[in-house]
VEXTORGU-235617 format. One line per field, with one value per residue: residue number from 0; x, y, z of N, C-alpha, C in turn; residue in one letter. Coordinates in steps of 0.02 Angstrom, whole numbers, plus 32768, in hexadecimal, padded with zeros to 4 digits. Example, Ala and Ser with C-alpha at 12.3 -4.5 7.8 and 13.67 -1.06 7.14 Angstrom:
BEGIN
resi (0,1);
neast (8294,8282);
nnorth (7EE4,7F90);
nup (8186,8162);
caeast (8267,82AC);
canorth (7F1F,7FCB);
caup (8186,8165);
ceast (8294,8285);
cnorth (7F5B,8002);
cup (8186,818A);
resn (A,S);
END
This chain:
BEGIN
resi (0,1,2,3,4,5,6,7,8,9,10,11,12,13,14,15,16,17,18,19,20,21,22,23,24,25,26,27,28,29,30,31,32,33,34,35,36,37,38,39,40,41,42,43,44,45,46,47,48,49,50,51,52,53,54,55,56,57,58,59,60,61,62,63,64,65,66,67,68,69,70,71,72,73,74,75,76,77,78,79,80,81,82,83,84,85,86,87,88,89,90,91,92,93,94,95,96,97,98,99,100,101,102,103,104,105,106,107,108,109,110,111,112,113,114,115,116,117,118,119,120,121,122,123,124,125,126,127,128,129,130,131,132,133,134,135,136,137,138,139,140,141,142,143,144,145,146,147,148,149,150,151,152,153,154,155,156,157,158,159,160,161,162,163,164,165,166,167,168,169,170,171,172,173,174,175,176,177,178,179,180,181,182,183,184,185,186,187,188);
neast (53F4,542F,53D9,541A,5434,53B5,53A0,53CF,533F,535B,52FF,52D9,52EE,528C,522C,5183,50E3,5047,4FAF,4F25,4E90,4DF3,4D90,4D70,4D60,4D9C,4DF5,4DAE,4D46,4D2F,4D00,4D24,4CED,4C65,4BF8,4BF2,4B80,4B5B,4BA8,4B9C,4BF6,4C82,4D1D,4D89,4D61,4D4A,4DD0,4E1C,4DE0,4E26,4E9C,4EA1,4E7E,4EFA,4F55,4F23,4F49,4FD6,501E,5099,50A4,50AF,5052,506F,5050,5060,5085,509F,50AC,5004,4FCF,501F,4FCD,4F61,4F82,4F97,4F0C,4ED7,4F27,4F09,4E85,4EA6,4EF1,4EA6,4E3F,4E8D,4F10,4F88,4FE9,5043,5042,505F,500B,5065,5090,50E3,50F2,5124,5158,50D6,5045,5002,4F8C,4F27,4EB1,4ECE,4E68,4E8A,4F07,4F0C,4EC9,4F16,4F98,4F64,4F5B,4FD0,4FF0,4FD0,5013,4FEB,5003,5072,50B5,5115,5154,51A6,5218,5258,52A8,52B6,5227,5194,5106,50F3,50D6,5058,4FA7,4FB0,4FA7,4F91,4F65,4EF8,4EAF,4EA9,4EFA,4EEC,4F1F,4F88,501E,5054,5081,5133,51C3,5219,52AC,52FD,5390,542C,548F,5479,53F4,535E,52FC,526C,51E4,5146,513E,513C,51B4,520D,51B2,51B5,516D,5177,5211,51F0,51BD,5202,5270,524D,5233,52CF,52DA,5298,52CA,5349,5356,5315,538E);
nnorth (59B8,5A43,5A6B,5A66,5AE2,5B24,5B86,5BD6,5B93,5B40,5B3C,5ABE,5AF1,5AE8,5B5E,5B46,5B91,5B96,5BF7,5C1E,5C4E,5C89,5CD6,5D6B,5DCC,5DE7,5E2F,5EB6,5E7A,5E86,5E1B,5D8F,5D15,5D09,5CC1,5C86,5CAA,5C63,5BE5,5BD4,5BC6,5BE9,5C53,5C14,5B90,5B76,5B97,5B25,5AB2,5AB8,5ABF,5A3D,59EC,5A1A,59D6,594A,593C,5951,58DB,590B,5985,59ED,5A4E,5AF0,5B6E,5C1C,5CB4,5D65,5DC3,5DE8,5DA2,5D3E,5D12,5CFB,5CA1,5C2E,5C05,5BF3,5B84,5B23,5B09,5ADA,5A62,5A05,59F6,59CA,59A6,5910,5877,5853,58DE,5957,59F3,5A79,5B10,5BAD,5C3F,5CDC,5D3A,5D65,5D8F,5D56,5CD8,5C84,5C43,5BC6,5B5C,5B62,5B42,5AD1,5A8A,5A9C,5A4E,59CF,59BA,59C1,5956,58EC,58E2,592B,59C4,5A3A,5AAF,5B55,5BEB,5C62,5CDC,5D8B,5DB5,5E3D,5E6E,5EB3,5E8C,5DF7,5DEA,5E29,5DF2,5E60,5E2B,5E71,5EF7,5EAA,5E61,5DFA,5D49,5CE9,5CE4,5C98,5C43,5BD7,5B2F,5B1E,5B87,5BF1,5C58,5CD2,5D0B,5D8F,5D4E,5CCB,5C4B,5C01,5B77,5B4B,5B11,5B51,5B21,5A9B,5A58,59F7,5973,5905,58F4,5982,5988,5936,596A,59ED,599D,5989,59F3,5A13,59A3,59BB,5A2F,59FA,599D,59E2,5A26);
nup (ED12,ECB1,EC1A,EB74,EB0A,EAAA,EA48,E9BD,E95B,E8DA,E842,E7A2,E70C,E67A,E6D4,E6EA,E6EE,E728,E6E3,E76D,E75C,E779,E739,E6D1,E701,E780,E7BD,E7CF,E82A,E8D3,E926,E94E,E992,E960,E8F8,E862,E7F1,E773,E77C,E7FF,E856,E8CD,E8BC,E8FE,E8F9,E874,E840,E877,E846,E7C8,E7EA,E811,E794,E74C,E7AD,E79D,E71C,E70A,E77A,E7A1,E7C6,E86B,E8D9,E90F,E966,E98A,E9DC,EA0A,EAB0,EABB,EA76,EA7C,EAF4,EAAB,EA58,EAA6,EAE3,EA71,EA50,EAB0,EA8D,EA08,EA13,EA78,EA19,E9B7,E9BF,E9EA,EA23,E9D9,E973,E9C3,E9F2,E9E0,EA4C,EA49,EAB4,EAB1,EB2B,EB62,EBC0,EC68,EC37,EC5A,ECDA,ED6F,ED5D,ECCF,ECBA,ECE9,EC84,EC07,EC3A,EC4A,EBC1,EBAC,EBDD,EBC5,EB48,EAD2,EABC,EACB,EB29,EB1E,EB82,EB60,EBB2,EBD5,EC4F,EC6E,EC3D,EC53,EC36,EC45,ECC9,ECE8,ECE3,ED75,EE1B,EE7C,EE57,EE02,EE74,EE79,EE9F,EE1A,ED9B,ED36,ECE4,EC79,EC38,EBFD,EC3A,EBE2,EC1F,EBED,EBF4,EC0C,EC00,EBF0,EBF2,EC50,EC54,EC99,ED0C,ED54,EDF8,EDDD,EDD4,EDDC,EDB1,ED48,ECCA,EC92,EC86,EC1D,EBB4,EBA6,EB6E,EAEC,EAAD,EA7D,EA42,E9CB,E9B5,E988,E941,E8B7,E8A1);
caeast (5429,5415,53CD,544D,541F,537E,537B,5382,533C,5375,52CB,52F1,52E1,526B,51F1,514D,50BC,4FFB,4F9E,4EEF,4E60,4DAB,4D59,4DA0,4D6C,4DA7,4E0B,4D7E,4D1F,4D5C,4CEA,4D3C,4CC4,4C35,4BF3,4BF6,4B4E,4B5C,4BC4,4B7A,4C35,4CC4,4D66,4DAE,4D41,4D6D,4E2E,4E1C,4DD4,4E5C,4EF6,4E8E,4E82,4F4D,4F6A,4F25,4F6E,501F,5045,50E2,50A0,5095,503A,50AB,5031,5081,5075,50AD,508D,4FC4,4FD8,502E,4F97,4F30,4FA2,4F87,4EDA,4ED1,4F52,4EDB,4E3C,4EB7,4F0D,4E60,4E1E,4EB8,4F61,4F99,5032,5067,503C,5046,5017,50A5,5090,5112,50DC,5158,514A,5087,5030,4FE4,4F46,4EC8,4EBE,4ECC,4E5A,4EAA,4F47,4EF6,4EAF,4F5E,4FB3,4F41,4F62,501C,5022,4FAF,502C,4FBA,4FFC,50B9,50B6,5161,5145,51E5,5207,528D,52AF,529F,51EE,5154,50DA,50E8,50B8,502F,4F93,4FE3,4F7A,4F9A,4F2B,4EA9,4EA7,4EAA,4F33,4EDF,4F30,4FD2,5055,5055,50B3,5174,51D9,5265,52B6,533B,53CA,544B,54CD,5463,53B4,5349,52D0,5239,519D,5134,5119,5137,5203,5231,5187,51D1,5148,517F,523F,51FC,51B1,523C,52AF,5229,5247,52F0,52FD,527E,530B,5375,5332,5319,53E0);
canorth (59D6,5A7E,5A58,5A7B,5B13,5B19,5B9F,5BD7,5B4B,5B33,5B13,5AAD,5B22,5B1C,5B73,5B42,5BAA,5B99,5C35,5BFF,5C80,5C7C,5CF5,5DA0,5E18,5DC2,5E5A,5EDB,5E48,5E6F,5DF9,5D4F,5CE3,5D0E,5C6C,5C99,5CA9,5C2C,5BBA,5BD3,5BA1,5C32,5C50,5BD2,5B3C,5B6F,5B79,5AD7,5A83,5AC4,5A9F,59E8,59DC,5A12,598C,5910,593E,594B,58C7,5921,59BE,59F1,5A83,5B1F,5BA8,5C55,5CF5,5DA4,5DDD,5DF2,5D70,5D09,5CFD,5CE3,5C50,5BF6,5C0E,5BB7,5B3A,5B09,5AE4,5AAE,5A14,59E8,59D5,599E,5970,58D0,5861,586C,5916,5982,5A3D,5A9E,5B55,5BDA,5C69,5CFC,5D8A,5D71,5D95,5D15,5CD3,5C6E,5C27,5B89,5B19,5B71,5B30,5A84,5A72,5AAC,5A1C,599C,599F,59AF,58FE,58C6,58E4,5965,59EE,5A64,5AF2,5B72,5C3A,5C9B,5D14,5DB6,5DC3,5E6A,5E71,5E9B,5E69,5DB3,5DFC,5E21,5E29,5E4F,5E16,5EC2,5F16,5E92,5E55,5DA3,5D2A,5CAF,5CEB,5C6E,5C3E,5BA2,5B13,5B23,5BB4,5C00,5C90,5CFA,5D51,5DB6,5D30,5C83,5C38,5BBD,5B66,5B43,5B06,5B65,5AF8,5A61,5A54,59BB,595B,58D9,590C,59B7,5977,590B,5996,5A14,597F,5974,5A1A,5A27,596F,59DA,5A4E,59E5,5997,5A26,5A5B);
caup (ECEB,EC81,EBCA,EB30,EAEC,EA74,EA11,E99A,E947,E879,E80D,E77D,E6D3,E685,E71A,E6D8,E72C,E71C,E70B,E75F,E756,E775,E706,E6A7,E720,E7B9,E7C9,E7EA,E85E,E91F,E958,E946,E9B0,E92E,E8C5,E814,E7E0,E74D,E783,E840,E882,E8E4,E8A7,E90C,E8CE,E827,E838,E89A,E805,E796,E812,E817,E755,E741,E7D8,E779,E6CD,E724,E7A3,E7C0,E7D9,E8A5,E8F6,E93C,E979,E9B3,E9EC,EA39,EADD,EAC8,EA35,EA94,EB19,EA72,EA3B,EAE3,EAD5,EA21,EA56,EAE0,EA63,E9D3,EA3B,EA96,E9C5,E967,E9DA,E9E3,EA4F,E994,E951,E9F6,E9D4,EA18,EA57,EA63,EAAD,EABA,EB51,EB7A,EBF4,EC79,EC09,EC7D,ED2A,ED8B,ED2E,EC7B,ECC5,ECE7,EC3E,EBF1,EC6F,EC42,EB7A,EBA2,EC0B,EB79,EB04,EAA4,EAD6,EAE5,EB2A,EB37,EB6D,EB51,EBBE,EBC5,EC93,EC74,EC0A,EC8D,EC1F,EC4A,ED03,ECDD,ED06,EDA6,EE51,EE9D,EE15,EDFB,EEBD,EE70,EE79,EE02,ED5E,ED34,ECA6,EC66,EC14,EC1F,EC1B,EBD9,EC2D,EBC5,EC24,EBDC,EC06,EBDE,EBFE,EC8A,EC4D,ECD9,ED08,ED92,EE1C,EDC6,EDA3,EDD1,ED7F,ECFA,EC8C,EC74,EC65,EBCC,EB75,EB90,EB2D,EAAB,EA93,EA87,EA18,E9A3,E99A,E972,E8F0,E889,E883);
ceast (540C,5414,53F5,5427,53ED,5375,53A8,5378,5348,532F,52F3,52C0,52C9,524A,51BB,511C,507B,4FE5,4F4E,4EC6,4E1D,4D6F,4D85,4D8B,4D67,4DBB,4DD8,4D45,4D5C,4D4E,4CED,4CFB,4C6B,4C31,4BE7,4BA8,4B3B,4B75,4BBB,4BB9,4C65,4CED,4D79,4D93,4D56,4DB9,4E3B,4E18,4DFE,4EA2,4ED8,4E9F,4EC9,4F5C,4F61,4F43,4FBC,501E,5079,50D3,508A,508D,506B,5079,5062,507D,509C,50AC,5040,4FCE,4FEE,500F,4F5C,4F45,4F9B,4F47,4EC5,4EFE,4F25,4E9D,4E67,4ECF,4ED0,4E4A,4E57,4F0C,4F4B,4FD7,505C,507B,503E,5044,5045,5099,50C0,50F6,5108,514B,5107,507C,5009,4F97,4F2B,4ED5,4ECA,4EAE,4E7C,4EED,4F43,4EE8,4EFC,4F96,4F9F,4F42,4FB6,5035,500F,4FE3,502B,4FDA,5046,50C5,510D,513B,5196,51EB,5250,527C,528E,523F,51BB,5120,50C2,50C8,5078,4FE6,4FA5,4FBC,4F74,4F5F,4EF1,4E88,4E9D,4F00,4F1B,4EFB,4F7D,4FF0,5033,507C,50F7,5194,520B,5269,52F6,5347,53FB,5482,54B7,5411,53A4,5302,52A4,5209,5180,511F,5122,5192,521E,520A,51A1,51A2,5159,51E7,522B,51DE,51E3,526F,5299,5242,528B,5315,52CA,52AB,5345,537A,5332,5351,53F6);
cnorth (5A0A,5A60,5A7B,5AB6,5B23,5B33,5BCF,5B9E,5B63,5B13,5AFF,5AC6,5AEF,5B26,5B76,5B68,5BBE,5BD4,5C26,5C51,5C4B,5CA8,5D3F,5DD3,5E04,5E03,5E9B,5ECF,5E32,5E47,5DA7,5D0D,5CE0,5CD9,5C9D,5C7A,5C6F,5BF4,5BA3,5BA5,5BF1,5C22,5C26,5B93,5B41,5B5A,5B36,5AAA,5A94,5AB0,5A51,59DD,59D7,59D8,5950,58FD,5930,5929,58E4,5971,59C7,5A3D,5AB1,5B5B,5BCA,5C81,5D20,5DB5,5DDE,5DAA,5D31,5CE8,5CD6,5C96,5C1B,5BE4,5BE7,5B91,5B03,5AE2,5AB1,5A6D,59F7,59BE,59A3,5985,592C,58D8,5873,58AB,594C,59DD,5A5A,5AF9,5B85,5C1E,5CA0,5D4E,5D92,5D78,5D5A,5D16,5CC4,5C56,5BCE,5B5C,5B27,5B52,5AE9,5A5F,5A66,5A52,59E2,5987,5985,5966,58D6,58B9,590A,5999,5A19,5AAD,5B1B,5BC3,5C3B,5CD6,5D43,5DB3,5DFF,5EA1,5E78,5E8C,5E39,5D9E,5E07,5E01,5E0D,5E50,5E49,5EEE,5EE5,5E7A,5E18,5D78,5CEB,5CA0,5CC0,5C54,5BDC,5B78,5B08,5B63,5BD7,5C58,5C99,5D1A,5D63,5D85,5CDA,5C84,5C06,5BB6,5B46,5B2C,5B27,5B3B,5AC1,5A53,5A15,597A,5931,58E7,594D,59C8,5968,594B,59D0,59E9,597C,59BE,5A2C,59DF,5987,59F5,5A39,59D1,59B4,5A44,5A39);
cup (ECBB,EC40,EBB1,EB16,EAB1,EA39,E9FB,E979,E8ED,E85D,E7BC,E740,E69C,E6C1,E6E7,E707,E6FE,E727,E71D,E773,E760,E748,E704,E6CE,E772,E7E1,E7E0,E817,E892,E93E,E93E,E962,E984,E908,E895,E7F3,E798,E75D,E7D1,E86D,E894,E8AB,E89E,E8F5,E882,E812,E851,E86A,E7D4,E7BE,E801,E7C1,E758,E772,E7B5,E729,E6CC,E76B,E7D0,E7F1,E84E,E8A0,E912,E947,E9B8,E9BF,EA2E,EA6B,EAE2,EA9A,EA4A,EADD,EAF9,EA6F,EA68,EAE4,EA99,EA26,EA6D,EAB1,EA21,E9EC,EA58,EA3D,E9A9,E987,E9F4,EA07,EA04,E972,E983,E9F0,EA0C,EA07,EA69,EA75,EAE2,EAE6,EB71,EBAC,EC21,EC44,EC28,ECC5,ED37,ED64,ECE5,EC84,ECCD,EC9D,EC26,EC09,EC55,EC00,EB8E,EBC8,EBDB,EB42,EAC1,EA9D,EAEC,EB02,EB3E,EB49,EB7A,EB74,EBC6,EC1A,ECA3,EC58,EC5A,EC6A,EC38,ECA4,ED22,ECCD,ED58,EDDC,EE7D,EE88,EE07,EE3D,EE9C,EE64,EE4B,EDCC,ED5B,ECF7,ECAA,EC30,EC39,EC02,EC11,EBD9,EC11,EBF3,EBF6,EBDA,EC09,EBE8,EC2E,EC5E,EC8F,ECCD,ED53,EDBA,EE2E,EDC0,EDB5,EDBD,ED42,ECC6,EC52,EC5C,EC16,EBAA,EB6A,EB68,EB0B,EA82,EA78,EA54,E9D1,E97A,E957,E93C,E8BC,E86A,E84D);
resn (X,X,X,X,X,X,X,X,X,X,X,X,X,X,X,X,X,X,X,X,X,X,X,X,X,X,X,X,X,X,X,X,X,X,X,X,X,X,X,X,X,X,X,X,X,X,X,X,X,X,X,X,X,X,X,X,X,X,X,X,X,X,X,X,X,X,X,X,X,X,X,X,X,X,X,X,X,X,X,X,X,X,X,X,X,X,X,X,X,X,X,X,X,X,X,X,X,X,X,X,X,X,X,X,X,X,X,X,X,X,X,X,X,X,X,X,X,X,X,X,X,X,X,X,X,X,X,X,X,X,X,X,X,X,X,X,X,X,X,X,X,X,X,X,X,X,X,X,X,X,X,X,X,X,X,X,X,X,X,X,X,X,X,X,X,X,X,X,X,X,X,X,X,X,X,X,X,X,X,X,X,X,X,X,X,X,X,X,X);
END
């Protein structure tokens, strides 16, 4: 049966929002995967240990990593390492990622798979029917078909939405997390 309609979802006011940083000229440092010469840790190990600290200061608090089209290849990408470190059946980091492009291959889609039966792990991409981005990169042009979407996903039309899973759609696993999503929602109004 078609899911009730999700979104938009109602956050309850106030919207609290962490601003986490790793050092004051993060902004003029392109090269993210760099250890920080004092502290001899990346980026990501740093923000990791600061999402972990707030996790443990707030119980309540859960994970929502998101992103753009490129951003939202990023956000899958740091979903992937943040749920491996810090999701939980309890705390599961949930990823929205809106228009992107495919991010990784077959095993990136295994890994991905393998938090979300865990429990760890939500993934949604968002996509516009009409958007080629999310086509991208396209097996024509790289001569590979290895590149693939992942999670579950929600396609916008001008006259409603389907939510999907590639491959997978009738999987009870990926039922229960499209109602998690959608009793998230709910919650919130």
């Amino acid at each position: 049966p078609p899911l009730p309609h999700v979104l938009p979802v109602k956050l309850p006011p106030p919207l609290a929002m962490h601003k986490l940083s790793c050092s004051k000229s993060d902004e003029n440092d392109d090269n993210d995967s760099k250890k920080d010469e004092e502290t001899k840790k990346t980026k990501l190990e740093t923000i990791l240990e600061q999402v972990q600290t707030l996790m443990d200061e707030h119980p309540d608090y859960r994970v929502y990593i998101t992103g753009h089209s490129l951003g939202g290849a990023l956000a899958l990408c740091a979903a992937l390492e943040t749920a491996a470190k810090l999701g939980s059946k309890e705390r599961p980091v949930t990823c929205i990622a809106i228009g992107n492009p495919k991010t990784g291959d077959s095993r990136f889609r295994s890994a991905i798979e393998l938090l979300e039966q865990r429990g760890m792990l939500r993934c949604l991409g968002v996509r516009n029917k009409l958007d080629v981005v999310p086509a991208l990169p396209d097996h024509i042009i790289t001569g590979s078909k290895n590149f693939c979407h992942v999670g579950l996903e929600l396609f916008l039309f001008s006259n409603g939405y389907r939510i999907v899973r590639k491959g997978d759609e009738s999987d009870n696993v990926w039922n229960k997390i499209s109602y998690d999503f959608q009793r998230d929602a709910t919650e919130r109004k």
